[in-house]
N, CA, C and O atoms as CSV, one atom per row, in Angstrom:
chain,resi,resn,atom,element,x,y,z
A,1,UNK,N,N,23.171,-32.610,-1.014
A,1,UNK,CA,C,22.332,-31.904,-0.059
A,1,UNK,C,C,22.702,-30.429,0.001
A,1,UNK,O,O,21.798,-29.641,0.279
A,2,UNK,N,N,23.964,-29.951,-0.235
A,2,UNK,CA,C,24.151,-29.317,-0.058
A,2,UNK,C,C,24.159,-27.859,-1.352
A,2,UNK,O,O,24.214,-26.629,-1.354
A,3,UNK,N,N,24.088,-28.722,-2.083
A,3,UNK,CA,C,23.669,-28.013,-3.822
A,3,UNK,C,C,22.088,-27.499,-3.567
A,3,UNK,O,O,21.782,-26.311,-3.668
A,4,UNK,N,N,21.311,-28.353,-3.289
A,4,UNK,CA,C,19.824,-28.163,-2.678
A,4,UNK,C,C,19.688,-27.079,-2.016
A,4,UNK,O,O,19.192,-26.057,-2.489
A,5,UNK,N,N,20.120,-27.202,-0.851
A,5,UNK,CA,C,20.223,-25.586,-0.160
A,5,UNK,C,C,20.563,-24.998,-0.737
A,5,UNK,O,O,19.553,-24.442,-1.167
A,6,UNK,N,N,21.727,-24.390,-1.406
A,6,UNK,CA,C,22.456,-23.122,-1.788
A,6,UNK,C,C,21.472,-22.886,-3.483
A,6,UNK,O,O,21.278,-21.721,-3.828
A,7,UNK,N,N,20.984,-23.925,-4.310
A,7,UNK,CA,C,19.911,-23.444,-5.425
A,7,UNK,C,C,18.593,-22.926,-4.603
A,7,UNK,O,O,18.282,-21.830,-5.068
A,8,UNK,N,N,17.772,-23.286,-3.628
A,8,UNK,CA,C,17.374,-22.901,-2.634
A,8,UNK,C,C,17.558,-21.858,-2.067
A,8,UNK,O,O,16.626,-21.056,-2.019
A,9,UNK,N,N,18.550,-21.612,-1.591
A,9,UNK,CA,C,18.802,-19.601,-0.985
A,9,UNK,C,C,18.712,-18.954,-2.206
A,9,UNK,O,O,17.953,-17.998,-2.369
A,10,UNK,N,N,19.753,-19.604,-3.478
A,10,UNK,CA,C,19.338,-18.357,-4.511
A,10,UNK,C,C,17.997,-17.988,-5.559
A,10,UNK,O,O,17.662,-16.917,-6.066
A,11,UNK,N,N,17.541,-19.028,-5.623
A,11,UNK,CA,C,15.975,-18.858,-6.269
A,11,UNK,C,C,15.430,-18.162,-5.374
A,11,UNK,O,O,15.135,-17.042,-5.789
A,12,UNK,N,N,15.131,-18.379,-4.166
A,12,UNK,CA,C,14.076,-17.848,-3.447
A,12,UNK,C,C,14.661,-16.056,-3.051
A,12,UNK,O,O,13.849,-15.138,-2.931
A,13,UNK,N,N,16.457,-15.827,-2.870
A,13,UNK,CA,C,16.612,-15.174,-2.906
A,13,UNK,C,C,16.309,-13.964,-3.962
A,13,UNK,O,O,15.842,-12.874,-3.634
A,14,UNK,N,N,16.654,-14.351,-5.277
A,14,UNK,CA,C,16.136,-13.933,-6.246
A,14,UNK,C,C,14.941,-13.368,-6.229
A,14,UNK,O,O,14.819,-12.196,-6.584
A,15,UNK,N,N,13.892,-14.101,-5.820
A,15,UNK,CA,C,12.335,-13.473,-6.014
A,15,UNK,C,C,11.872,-12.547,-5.194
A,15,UNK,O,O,10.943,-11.813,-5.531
A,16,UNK,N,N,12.777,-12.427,-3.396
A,16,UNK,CA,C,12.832,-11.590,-2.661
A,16,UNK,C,C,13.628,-10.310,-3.211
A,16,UNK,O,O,13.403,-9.228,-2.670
A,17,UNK,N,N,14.610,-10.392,-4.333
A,17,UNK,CA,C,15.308,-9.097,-4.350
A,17,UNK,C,C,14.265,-8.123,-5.756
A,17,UNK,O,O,14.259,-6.958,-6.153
A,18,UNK,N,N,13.339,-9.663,-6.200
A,18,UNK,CA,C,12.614,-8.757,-6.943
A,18,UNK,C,C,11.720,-7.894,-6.179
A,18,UNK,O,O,11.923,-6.680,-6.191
A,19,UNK,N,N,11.007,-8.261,-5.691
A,19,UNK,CA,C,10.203,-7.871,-4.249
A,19,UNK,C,C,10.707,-6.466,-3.830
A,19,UNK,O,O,10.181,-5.354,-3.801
A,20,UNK,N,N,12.146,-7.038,-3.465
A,20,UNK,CA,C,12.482,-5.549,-2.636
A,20,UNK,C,C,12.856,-4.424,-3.825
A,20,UNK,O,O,12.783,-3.247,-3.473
A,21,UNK,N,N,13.146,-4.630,-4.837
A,21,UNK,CA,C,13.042,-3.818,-6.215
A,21,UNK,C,C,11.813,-2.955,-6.123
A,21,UNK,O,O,11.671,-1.742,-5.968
A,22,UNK,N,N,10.724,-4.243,-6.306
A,22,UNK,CA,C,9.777,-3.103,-6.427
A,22,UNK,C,C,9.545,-2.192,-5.494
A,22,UNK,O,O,9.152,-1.072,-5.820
A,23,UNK,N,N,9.750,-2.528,-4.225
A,23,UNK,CA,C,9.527,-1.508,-3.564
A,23,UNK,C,C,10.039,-0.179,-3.183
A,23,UNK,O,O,9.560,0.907,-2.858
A,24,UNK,N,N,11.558,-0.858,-3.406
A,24,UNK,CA,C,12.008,0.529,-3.633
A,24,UNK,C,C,11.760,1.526,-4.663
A,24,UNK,O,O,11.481,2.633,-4.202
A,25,UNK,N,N,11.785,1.435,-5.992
A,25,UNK,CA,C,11.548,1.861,-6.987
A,25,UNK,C,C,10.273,1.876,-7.372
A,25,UNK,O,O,10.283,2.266,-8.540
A,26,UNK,N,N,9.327,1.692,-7.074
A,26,UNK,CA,C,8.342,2.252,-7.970
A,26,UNK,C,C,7.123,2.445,-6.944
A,26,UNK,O,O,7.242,1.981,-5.810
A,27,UNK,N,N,6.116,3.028,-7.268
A,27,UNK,CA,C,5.071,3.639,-6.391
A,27,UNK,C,C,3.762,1.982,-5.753
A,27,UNK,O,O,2.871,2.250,-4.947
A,28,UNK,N,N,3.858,1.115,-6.062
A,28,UNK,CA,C,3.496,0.040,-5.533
A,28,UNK,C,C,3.059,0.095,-4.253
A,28,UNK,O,O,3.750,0.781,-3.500
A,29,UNK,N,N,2.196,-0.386,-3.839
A,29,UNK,CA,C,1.575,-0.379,-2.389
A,29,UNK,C,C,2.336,-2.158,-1.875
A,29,UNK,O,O,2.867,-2.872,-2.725
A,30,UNK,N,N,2.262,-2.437,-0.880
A,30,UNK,CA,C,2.611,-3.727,-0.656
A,30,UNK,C,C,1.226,-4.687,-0.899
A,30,UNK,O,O,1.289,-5.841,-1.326
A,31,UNK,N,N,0.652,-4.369,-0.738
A,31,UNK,CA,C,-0.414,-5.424,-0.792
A,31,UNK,C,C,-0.671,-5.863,-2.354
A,31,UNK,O,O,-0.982,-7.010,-2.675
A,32,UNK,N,N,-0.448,-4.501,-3.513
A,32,UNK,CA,C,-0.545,-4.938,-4.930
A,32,UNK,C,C,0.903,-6.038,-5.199
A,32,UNK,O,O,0.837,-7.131,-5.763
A,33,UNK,N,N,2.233,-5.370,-4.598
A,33,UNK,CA,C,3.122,-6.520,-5.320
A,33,UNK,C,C,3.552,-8.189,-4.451
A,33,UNK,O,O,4.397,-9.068,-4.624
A,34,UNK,N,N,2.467,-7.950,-3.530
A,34,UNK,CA,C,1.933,-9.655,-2.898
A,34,UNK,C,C,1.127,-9.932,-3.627
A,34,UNK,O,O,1.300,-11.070,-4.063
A,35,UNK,N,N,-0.186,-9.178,-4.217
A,35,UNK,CA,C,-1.025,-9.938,-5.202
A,35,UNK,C,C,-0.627,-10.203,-6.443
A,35,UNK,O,O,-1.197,-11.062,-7.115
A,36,UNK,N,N,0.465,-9.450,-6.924
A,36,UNK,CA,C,1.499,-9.780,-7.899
A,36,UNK,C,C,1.869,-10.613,-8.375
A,36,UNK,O,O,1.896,-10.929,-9.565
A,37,UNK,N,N,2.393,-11.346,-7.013
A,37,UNK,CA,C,3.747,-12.348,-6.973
A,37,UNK,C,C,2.637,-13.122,-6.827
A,37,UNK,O,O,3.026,-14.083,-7.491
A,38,UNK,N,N,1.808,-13.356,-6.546
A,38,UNK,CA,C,0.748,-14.917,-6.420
A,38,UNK,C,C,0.197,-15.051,-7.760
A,38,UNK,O,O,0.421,-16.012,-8.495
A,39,UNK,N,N,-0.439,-14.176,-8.011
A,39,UNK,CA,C,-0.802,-13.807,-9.804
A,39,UNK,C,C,0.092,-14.328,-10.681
A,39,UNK,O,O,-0.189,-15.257,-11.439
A,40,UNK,N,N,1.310,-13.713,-10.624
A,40,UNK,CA,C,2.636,-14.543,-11.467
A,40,UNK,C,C,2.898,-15.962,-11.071
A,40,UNK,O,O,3.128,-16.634,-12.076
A,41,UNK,N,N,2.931,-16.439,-10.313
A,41,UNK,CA,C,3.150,-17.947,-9.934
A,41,UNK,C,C,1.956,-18.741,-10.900
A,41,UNK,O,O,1.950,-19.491,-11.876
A,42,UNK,N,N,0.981,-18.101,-10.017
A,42,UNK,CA,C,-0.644,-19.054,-10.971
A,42,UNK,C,C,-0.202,-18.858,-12.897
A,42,UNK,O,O,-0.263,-19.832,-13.648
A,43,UNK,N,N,0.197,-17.512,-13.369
A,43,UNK,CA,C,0.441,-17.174,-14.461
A,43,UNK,C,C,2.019,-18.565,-15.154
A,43,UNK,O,O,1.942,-19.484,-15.969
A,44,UNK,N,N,3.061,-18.113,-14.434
A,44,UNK,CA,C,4.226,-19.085,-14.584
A,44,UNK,C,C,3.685,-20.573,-14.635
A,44,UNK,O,O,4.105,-21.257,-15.569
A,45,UNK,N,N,2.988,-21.031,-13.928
A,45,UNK,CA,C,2.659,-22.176,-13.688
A,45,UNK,C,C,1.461,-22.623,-14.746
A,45,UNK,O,O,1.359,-23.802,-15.085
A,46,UNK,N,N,0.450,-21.474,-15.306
A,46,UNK,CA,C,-0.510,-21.873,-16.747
A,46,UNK,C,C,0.311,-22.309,-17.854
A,46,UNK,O,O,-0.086,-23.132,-18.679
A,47,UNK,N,N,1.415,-21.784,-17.879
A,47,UNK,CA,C,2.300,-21.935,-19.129
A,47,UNK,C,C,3.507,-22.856,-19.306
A,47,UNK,O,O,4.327,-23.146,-20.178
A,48,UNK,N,N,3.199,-23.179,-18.008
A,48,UNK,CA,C,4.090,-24.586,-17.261
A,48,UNK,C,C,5.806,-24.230,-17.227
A,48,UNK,O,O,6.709,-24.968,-17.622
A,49,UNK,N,N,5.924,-22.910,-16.646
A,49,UNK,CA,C,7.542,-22.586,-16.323
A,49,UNK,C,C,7.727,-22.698,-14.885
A,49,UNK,O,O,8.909,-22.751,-14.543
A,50,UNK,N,N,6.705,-22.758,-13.789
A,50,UNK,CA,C,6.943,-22.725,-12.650
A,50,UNK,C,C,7.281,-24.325,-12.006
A,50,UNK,O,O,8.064,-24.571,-11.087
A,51,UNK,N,N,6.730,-24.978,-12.517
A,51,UNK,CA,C,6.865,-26.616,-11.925
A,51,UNK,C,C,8.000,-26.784,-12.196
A,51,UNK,O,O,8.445,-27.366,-11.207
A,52,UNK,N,N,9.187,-26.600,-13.248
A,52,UNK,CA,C,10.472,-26.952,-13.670
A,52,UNK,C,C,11.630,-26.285,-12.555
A,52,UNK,O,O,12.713,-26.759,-12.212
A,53,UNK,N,N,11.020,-25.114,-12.170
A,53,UNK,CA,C,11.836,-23.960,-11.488
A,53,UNK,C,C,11.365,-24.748,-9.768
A,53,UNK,O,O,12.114,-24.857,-8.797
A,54,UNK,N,N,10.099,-25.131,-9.863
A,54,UNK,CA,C,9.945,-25.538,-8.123
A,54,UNK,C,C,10.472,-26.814,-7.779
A,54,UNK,O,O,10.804,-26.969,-6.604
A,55,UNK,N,N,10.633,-27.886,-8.685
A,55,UNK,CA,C,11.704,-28.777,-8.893
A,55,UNK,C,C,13.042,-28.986,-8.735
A,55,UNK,O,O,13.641,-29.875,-8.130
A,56,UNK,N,N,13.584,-27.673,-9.612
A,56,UNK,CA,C,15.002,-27.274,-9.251
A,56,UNK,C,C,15.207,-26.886,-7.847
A,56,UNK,O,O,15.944,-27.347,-6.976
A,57,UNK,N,N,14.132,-25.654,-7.857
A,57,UNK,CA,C,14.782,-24.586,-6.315
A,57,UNK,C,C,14.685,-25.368,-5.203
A,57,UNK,O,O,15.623,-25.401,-4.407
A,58,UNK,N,N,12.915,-26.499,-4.891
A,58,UNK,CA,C,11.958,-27.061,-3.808
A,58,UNK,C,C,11.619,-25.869,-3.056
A,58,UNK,O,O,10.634,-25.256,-3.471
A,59,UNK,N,N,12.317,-25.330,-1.874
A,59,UNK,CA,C,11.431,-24.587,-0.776
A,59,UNK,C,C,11.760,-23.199,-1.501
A,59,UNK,O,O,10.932,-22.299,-1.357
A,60,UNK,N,N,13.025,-22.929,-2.351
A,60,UNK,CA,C,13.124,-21.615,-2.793
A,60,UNK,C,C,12.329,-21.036,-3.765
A,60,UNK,O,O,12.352,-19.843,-4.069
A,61,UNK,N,N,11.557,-21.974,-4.296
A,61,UNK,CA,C,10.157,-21.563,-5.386
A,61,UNK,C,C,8.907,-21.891,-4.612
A,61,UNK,O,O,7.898,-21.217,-4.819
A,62,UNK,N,N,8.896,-22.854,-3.752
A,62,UNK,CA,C,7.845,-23.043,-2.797
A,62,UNK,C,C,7.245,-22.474,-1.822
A,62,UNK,O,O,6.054,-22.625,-1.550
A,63,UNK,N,N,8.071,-21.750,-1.207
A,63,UNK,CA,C,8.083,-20.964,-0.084
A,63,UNK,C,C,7.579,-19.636,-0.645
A,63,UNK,O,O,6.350,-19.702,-0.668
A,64,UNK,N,N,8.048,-18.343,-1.154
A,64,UNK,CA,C,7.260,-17.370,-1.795
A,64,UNK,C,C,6.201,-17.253,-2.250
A,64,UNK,O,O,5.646,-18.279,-2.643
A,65,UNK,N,N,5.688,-16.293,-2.342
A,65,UNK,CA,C,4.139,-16.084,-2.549
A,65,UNK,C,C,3.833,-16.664,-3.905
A,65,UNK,O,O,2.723,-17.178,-4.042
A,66,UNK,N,N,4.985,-16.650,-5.319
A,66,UNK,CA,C,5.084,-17.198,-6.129
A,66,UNK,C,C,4.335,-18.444,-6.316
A,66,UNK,O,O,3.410,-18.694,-7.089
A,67,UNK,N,N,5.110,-19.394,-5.179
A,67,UNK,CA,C,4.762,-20.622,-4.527
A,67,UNK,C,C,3.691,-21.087,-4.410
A,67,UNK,O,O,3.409,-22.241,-4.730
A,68,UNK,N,N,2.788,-20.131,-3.854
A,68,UNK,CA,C,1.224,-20.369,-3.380
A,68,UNK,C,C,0.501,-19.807,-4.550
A,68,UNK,O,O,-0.624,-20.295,-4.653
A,69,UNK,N,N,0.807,-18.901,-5.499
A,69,UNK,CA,C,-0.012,-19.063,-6.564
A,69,UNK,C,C,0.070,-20.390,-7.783
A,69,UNK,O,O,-0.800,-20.675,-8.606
A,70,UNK,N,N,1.136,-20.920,-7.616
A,70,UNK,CA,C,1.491,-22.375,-8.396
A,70,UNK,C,C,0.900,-23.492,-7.923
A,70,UNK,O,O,0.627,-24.520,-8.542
A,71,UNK,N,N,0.697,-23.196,-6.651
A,71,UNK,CA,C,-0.098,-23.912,-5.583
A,71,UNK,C,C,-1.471,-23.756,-6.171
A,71,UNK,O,O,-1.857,-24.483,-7.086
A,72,UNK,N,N,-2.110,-22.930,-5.713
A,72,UNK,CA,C,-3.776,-22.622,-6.415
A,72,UNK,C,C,-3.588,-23.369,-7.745
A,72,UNK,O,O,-4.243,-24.400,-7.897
A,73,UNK,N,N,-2.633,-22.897,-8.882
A,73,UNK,CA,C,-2.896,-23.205,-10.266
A,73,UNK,C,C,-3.068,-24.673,-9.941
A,73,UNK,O,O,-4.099,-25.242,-9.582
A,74,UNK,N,N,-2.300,-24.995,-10.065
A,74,UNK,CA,C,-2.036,-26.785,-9.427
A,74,UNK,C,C,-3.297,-27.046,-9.262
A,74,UNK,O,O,-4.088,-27.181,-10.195
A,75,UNK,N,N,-3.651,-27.161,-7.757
A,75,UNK,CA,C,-4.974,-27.233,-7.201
A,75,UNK,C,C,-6.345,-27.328,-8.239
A,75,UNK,O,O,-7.280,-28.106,-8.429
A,76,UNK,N,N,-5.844,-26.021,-8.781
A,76,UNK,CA,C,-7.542,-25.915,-10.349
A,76,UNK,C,C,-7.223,-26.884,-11.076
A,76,UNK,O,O,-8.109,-27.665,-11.424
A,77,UNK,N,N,-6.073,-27.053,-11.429
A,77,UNK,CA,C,-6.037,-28.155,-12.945
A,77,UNK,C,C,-6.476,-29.019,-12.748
A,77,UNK,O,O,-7.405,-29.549,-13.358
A,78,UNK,N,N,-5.577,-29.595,-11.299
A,78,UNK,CA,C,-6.204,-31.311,-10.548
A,78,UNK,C,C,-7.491,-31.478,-10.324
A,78,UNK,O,O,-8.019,-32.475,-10.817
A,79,UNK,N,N,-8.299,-30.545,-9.528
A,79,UNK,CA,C,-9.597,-30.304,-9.538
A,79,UNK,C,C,-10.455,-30.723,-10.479
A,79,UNK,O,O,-11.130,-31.751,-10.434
A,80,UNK,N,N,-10.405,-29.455,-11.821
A,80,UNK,CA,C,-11.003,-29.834,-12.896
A,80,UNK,C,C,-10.635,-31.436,-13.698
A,80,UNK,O,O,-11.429,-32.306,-14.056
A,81,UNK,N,N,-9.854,-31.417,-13.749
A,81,UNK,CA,C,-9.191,-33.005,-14.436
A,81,UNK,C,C,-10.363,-34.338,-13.352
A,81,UNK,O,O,-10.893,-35.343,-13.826
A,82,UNK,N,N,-10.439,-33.926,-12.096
A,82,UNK,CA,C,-11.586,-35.179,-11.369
A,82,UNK,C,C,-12.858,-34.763,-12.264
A,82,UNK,O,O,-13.437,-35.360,-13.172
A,83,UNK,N,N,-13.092,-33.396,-11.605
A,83,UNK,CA,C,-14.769,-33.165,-11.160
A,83,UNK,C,C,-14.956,-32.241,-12.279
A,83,UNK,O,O,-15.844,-31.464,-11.929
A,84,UNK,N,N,-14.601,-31.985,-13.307
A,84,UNK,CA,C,-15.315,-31.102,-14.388
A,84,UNK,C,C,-14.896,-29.719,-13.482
A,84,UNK,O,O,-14.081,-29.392,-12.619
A,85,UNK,N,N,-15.979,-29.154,-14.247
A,85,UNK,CA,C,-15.750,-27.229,-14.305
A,85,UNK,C,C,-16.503,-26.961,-12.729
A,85,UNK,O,O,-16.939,-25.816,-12.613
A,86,UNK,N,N,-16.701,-27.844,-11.547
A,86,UNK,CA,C,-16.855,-27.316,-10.350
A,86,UNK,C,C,-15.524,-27.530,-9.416
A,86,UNK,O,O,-15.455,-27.254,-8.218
A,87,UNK,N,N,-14.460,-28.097,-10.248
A,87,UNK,CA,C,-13.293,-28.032,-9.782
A,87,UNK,C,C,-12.334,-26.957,-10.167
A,87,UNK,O,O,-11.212,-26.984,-9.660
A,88,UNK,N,N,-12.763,-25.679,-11.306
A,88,UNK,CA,C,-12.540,-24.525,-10.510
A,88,UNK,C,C,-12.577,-23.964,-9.611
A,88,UNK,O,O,-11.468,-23.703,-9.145
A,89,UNK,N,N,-13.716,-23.479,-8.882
A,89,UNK,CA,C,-14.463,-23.454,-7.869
A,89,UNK,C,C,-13.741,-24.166,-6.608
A,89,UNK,O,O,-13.578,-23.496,-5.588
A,90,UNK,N,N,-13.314,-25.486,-6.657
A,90,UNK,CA,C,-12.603,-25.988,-4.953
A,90,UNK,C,C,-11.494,-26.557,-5.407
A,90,UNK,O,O,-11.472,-27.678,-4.899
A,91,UNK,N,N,-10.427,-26.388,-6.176
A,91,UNK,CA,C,-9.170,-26.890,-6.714
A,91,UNK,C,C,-8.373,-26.069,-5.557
A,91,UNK,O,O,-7.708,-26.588,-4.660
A,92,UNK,N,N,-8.627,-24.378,-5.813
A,92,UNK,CA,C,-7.664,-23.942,-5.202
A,92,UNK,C,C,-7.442,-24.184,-3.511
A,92,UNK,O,O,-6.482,-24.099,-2.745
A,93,UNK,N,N,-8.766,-24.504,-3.397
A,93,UNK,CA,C,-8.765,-24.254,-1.522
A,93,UNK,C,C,-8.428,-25.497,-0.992
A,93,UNK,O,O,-8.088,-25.702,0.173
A,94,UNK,N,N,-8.544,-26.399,-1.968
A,94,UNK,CA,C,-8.719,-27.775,-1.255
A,94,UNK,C,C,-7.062,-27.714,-1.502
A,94,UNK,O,O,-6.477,-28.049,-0.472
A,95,UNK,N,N,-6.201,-27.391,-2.544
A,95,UNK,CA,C,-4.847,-27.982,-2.436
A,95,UNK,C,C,-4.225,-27.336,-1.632
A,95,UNK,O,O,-3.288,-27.915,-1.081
A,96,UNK,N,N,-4.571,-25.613,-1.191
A,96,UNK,CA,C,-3.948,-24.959,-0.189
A,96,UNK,C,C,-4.727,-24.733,1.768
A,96,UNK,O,O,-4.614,-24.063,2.794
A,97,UNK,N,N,-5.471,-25.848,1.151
A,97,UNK,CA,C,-6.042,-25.793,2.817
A,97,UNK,C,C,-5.098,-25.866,4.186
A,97,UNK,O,O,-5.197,-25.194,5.212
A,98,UNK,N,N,-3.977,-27.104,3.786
A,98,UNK,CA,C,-3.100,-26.948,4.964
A,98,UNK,C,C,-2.192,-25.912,5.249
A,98,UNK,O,O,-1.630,-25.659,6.315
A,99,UNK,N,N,-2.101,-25.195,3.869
A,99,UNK,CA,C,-0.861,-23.926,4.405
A,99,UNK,C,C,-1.734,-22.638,5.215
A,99,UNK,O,O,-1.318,-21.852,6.065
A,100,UNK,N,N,-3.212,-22.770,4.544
A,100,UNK,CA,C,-3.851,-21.749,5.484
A,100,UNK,C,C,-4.061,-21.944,6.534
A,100,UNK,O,O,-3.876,-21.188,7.488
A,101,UNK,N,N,-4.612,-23.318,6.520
A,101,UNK,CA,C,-4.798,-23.921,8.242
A,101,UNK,C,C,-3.469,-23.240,9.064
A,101,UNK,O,O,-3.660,-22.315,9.854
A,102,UNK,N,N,-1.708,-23.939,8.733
A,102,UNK,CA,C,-0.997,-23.515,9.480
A,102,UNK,C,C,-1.095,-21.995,9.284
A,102,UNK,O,O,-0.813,-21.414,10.333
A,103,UNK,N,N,-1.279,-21.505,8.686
A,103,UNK,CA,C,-1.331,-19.665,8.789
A,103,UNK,C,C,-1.923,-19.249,9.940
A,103,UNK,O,O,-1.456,-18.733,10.955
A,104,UNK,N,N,-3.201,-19.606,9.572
A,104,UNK,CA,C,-4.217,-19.115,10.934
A,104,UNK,C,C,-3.969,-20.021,12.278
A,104,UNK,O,O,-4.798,-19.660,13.114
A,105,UNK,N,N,-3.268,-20.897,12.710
A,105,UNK,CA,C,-3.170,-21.454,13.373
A,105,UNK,C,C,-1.821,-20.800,14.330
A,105,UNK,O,O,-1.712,-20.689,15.551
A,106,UNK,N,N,-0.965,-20.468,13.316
A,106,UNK,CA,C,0.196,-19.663,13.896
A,106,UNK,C,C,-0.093,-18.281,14.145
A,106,UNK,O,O,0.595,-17.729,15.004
A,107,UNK,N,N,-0.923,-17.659,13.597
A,107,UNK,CA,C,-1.841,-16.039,14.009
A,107,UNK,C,C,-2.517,-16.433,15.153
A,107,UNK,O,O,-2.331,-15.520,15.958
A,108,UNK,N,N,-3.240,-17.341,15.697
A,108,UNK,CA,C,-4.077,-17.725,16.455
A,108,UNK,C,C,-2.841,-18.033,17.928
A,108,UNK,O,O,-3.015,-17.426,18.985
A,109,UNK,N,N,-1.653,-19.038,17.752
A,109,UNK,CA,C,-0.658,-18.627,18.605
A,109,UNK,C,C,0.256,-17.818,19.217
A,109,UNK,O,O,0.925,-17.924,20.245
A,110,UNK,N,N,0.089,-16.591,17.964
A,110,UNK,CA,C,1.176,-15.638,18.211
A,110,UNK,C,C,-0.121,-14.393,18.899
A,110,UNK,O,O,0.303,-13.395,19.482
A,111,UNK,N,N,-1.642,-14.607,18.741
A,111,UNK,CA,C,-2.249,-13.450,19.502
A,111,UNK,C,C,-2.332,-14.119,21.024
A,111,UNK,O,O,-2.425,-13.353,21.983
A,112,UNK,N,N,-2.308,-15.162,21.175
A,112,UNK,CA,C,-2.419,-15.446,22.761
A,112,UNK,C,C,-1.061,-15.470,23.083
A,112,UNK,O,O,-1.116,-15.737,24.283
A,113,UNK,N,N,0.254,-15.355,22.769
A,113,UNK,CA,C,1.620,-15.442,23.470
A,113,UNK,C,C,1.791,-13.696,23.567
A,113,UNK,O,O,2.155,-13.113,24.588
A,114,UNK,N,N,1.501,-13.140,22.486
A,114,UNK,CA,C,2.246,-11.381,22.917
A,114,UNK,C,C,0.723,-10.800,22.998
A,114,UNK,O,O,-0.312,-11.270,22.525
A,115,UNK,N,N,0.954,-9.569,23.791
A,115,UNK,CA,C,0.209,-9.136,24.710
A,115,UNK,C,C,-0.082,-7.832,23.098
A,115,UNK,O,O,0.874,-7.668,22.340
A,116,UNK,N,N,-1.397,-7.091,22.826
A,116,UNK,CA,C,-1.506,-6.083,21.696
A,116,UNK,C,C,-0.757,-4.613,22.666
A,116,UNK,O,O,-0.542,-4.338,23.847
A,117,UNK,N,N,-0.572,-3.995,21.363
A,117,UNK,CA,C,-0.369,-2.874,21.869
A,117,UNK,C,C,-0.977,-1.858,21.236
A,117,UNK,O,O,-1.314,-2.185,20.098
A,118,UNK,N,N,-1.316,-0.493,21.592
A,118,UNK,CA,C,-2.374,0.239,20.916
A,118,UNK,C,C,-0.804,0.944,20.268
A,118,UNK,O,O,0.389,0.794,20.534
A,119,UNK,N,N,-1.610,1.770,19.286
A,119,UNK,CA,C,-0.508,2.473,18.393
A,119,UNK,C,C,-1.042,4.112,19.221
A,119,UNK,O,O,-0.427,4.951,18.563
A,120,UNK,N,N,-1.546,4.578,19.887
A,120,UNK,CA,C,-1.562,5.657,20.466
A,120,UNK,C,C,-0.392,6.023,21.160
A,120,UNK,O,O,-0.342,7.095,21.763
C-alpha cells in the first residue's frame, strides 16, 4: 500500500513539475499548457504508453489533466469498437461524464458557500 502511494506522489509529481517548467520558462499562456497536457494524454494513450504508466502510478497518472485526456482516448476507442464511427462523436463524453458532473457540481457548491468579490 504503501509503494502505491509514494509511485503515486512521484508520477503525478513529475507531470506537475513539468507543468511548472513550462511555466516558468517559456512564454505559454496557462490555458495552452492545460490543453497540452490533455492533448498529450489522448496522444500517450493512441500509441498505448499511457495505460501502462496509469496502471503503475493509478491516481498519479489519473488525476492530471494527462489523465482526462487518456480518459477521452479510452472513451473513443470503446465507443467506436460498440457503435461504429458515431462513437467518435459520444465515446469521449459518455466515459468522462462523471468527472464533469463532479466538476460542475463542486463549482455549483463552492458559488453558493463563498460570497463573489468584485476585483475593483
Amino acid at each position: 500500500m504503501a509503494i502505491d502511494i509514494l509511485k503515486a506522489f512521484l508520477v503525478g509529481g513529475l507531470i506537475c513539475a513539468v507543468g511548472q517548467l513550462l511555466i516558468d520558462y517559456t512564454k505559454l499562456t496557462p490555458a495552452r499548457i492545460l490543453t497540452g497536457f490533455v492533448v498529450a494524454g489522448v496522444f500517450l494513450s493512441a500509441i498505448g504508453l499511457y495505460k501502462p504508466l496509469s496502471d503503475f502510478a493509478g491516481a498519479g497518472a489519473s488525476v492530471p489533466l494527462t489523465g482526462f485526456g487518456h480518459l477521452l482516448a479510452e472513451g473513443v476507442r470503446k465507443a467506436v469498437d460498440k457503435d461504429g464511427f458515431v462513437g467518435i462523436f459520444t465515446g469521449g463524453m459518455t466515459a468522462s461524464a462523471g468527472g464533469i458532473t463532479a466538476a460542475l457540481l463542486a463549482g455549483l457548491a463552492a458559488s453558493l458557500v463563498f460570497k463573489q468579490k468584485d476585483k475593483a
